[in-house]
Structure formats: structure tokens, C-alpha cells
C-alpha positions as CSV (number, residue, x, y, z in Angstrom):
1,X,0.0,0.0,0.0
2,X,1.7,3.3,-1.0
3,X,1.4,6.6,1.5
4,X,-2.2,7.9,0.0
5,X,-3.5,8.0,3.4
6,X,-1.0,10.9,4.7
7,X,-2.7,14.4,3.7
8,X,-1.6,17.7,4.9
9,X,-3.9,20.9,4.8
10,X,-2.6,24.3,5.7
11,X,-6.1,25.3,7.9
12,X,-9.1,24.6,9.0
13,X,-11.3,25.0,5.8
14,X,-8.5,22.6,4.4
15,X,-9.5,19.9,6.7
16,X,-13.0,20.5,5.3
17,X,-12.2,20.8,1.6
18,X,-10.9,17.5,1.9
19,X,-14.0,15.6,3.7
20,X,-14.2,14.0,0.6
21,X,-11.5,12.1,0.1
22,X,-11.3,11.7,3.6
23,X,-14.1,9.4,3.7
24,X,-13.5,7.3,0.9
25,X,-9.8,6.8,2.6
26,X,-11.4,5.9,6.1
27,X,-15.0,4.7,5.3
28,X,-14.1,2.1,2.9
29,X,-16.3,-1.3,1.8
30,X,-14.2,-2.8,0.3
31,X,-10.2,-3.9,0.9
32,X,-8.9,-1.2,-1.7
33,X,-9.1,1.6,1.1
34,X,-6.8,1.6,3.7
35,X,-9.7,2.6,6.1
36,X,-7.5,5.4,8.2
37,X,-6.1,8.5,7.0
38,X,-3.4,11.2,8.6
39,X,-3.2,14.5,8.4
40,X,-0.6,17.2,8.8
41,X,-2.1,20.4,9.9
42,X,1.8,21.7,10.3
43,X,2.5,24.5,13.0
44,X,-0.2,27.1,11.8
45,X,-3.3,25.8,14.5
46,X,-3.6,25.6,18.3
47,X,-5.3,23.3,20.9
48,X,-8.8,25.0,20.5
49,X,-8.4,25.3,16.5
50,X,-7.6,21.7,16.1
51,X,-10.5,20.4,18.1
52,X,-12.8,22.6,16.1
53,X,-11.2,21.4,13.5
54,X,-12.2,17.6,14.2
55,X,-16.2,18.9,14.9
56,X,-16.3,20.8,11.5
57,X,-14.6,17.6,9.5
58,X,-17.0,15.4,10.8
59,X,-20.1,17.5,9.9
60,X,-18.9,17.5,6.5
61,X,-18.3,13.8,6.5
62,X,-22.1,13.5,7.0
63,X,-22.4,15.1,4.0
64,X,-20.0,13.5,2.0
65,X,-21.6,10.2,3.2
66,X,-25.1,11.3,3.0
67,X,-25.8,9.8,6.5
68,X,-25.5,11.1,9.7
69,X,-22.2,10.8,11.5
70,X,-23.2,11.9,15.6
71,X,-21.2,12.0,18.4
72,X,-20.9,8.7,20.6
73,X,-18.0,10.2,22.9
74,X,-15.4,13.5,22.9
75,X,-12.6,14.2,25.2
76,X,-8.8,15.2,25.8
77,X,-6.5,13.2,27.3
78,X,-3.1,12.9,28.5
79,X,-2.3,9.5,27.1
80,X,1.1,8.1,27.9
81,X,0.6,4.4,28.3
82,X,1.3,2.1,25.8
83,X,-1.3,-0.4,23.9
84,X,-2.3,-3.3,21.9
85,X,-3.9,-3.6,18.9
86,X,-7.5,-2.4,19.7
87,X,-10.4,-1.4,18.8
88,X,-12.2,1.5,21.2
89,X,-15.3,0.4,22.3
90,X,-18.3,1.7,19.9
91,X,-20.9,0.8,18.1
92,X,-20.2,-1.7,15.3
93,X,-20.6,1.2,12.8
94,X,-18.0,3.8,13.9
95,X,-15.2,6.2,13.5
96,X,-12.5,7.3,15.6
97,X,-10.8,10.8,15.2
98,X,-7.7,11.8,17.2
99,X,-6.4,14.8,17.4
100,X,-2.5,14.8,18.3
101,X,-0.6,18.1,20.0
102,X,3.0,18.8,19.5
103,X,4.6,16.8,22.5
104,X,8.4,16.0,23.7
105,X,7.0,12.6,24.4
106,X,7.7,10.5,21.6
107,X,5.3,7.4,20.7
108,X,4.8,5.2,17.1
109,X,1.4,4.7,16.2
110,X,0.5,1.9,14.9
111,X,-2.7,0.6,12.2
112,X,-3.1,-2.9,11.4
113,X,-5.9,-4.2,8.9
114,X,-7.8,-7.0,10.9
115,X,-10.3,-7.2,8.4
116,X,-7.9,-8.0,5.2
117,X,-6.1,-10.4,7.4
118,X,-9.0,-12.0,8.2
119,X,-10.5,-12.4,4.8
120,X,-6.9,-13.6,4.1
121,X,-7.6,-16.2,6.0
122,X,-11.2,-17.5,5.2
123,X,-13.0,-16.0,8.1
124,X,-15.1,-12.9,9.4
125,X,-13.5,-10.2,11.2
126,X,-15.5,-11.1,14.5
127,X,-14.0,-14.7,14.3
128,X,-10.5,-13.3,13.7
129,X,-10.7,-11.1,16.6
130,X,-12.3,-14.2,18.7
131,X,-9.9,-16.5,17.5
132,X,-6.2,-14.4,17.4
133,X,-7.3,-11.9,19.1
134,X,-3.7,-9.2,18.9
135,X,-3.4,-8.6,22.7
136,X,-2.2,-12.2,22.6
137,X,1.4,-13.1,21.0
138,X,-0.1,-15.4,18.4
139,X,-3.1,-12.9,17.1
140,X,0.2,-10.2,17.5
141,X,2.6,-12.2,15.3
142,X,-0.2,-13.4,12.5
143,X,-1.2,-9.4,11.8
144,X,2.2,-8.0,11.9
145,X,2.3,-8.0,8.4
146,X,-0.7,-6.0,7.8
147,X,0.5,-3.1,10.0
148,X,1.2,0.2,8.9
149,X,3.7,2.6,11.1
150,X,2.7,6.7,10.9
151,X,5.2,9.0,10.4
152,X,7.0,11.0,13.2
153,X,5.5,14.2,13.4
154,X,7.6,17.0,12.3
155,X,8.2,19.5,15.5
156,X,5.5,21.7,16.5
157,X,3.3,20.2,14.1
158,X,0.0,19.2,15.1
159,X,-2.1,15.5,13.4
160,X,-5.6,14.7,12.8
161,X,-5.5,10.7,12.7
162,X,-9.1,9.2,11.3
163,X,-9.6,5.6,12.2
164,X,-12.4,3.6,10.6
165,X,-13.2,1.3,13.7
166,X,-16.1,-0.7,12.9
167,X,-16.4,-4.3,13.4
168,X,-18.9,-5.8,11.3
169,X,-18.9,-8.3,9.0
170,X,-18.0,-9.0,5.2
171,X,-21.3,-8.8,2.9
172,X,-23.2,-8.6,-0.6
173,X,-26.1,-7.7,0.4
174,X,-24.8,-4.4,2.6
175,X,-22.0,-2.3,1.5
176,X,-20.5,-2.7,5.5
177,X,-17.7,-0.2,7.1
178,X,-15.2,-2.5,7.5
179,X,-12.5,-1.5,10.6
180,X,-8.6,-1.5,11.1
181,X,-7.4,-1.6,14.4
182,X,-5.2,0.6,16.5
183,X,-2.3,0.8,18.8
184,X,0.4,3.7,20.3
185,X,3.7,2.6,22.0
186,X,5.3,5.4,24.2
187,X,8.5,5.4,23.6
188,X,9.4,8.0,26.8
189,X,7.0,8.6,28.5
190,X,7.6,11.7,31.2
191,X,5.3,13.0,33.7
192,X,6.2,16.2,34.0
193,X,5.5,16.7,30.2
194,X,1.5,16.5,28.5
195,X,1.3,14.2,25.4
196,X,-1.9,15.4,24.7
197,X,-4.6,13.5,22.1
198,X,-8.1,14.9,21.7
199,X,-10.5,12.2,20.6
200,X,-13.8,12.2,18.9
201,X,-15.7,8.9,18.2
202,X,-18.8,8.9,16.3
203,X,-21.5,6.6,15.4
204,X,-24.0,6.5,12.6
205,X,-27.4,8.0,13.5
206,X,-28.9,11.0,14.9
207,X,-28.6,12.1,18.4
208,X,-28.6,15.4,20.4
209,X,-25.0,16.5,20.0
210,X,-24.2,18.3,23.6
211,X,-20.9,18.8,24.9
212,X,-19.8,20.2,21.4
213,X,-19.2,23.9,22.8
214,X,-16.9,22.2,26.1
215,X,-15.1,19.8,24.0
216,X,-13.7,22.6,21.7
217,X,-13.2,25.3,24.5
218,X,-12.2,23.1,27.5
219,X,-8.3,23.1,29.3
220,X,-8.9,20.1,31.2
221,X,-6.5,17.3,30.5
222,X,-8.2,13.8,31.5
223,X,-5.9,11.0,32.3
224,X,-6.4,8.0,29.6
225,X,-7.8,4.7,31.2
226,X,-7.0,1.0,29.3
């Protein structure tokens, strides 16, 4: 797979001109996707900017997609523990974004493509992640080779990371999302510094959308919980 996933966009109405492509990068129903997508807002954005960022992008996703997107969860985190391939816990139809600050703490972040390995190996992508589930060595070692590093991000520079992280199953008859999963391995992890991600997860569906107004204006730093 070459690098079409990494985007960069100079501002905010960047991020929205390119909902578009966005969506057919993360959204994918088929295996020709990679179903995640990374962008590089560079240096010219702050805290506040790049979480309003994430709320515009995702109302122009609905639009793209002709569906609702709505807001299952949104919060910003000081998250300097490291993980195993996962999916967050969300409806079966969902889509993570995470918004990444400039930090001295360095991590990787890893995406692996569950679903291709499992239709690799004859099976749905609910028996792969019954039957090697990746927070085991053997589930570990049989999707390494579907995993895709991100790039370091330059200094100062801030990253919008989309995740399609849906669970559901291969099929004809519906055109389903079909998820990658994700991990993040803290490489120095210090806690006198902040490696601060803002996350957004959304569902498909209409709901009441509170919190929208907090999320983008709020200073408080939550401590990440696996």
C-alpha cells in the first residue's frame, strides 16, 4: 500500500475541503481503502483550533456520506501508556478521530488491517478477533504483516489521525464499514510533560450533540484509562 492516506492541509477549511477524500480513505467497503487516514495540519493551528477542526470535519463527513455521523464520545486526554492492537469500544458502525498536539514525548502509532487479514484467512473479522485476538502473542505475530507505522511528526506540528473502527462483518447484500485496528507505543514517557490527544468517536445515527461547545473550549486534560 503506497502513502495515499498521509494528507496535509494548511487550515481549517482545508481539513473540510478535503472531507471528501477523507471518507472514501477511512469509510471504505471494500479492501482497496486503507480505512484510516493522517493529516498534517503543520504549525499554523492551536489546541482549541484543532478540536474545532475535528467537529467541522466530521459534519462535512455526514455530507459527503449522506448519513449522519453523531457524536458517541469526545474528550482530551493525557495519554502516555502504551497499547495493543485495539479497537475502542463503539458501536459496530464507527469512526475514531484523534487529534495529536505537539509533545516531547515520543510514541509510534501503529494501524493494522484485521479485516484484510482476516478475509486472508477465510474468516469474518468477528472470528478473527475471537480467535487471534492481537493482545495475545499469536493474534500479534499473524497481523504484523498488515501493519502500517505513521510517520513522526515534524516539530511543533499538530495531526488529525481518522480511524475507521467498525467491526462488522464481510457482505453482498450491505455495502458494511469494515475497521482497522489501532495501537500507540510510548516510547518516553515523562510525567512532567503533556502528550496530549483529543479524541472524537462517532457513530451513525442521529442524536442530540451536547458537549460540542466544552469539548472545543475546555483546558482540562483527563488521564487515559485501558
Amino acid at each position: 500500500m503506497n502513502d495515499s492516506w498521509h494528507l496535509t492541509a494548511s487550515d481549517q477549511d482545508d481539513v473540510v475541503a478535503q472531507a471528501e477524500r477523507v471518507f472514501d480513505l477511512v469509510w471504505r467497503v471494500d479492501l482497496g481503502a486503507p480505512g484510516f487516514c493522517l493529516i498534517d495540519l503543520g504549525t499554523n493551528t492551536d489546541s482549541h483550533a484543532i478540536r474545532s477542526s475535528m467537529v467541522l470535519l466530521k459534519n462535512k463527513l455526514s455530507e459527503v456520506g449522506e448519513f449522519a455521523f453523531s457524536f458517541r464520545s469526545m474528550g482530551r486526554f493525557d495519554q502516555q501508556e502504551t497499547t495493543k492492537f485495539h479497537l475502542d469500544g463503539a458501536p459496530a458502525e464507527s469512526m475514531l478521530i484523534l487529534g495529536y498536539e505537539p509533545s516531547t514525548v515520543r510514541s509510534r502509532i501503529f494501524l493494522a488491517d484485521y479485516c484484510r487479514c482476516a478475509f486472508d484467512l477465510g474468516i469474518e473479522p468477528k472470528q478473527f478477533l475471537a480467535e487471534f485476538n492481537p493482545m495475545f502473542r499469536q493474534g500479534e505475530e499473524i497481523l504484523s504483516r498488515y501493519v502500517t507505522e505513521m510517520p513522526q511528526p515534524q516539530d511543533g506540528h499538530f495531526q488529525l489521525l481518522l480511524i475507521n473502527n467498525s467491526s462488522l462483518p464481510f457482505t453482498e447484500e450491505r455495502k458494511n464499514p469494515l475497521g482497522v485496528m489501532h495501537k500507540a507505543e510510548i516510547v518516553n514517557p515523562n510525567e512532567s510533560e503533556r502528550r496530549l490527544v483529543n479524541s472524537i468517536m462517532l457513530m451513525v445515527g442521529d442524536t442530540d450533540e451536547v458537549g460540542v461547545d466544552e469539548f472545543i473550549t475546555t483546558e482540562k486534560i483527563s488521564k487515559k484509562n485501558y
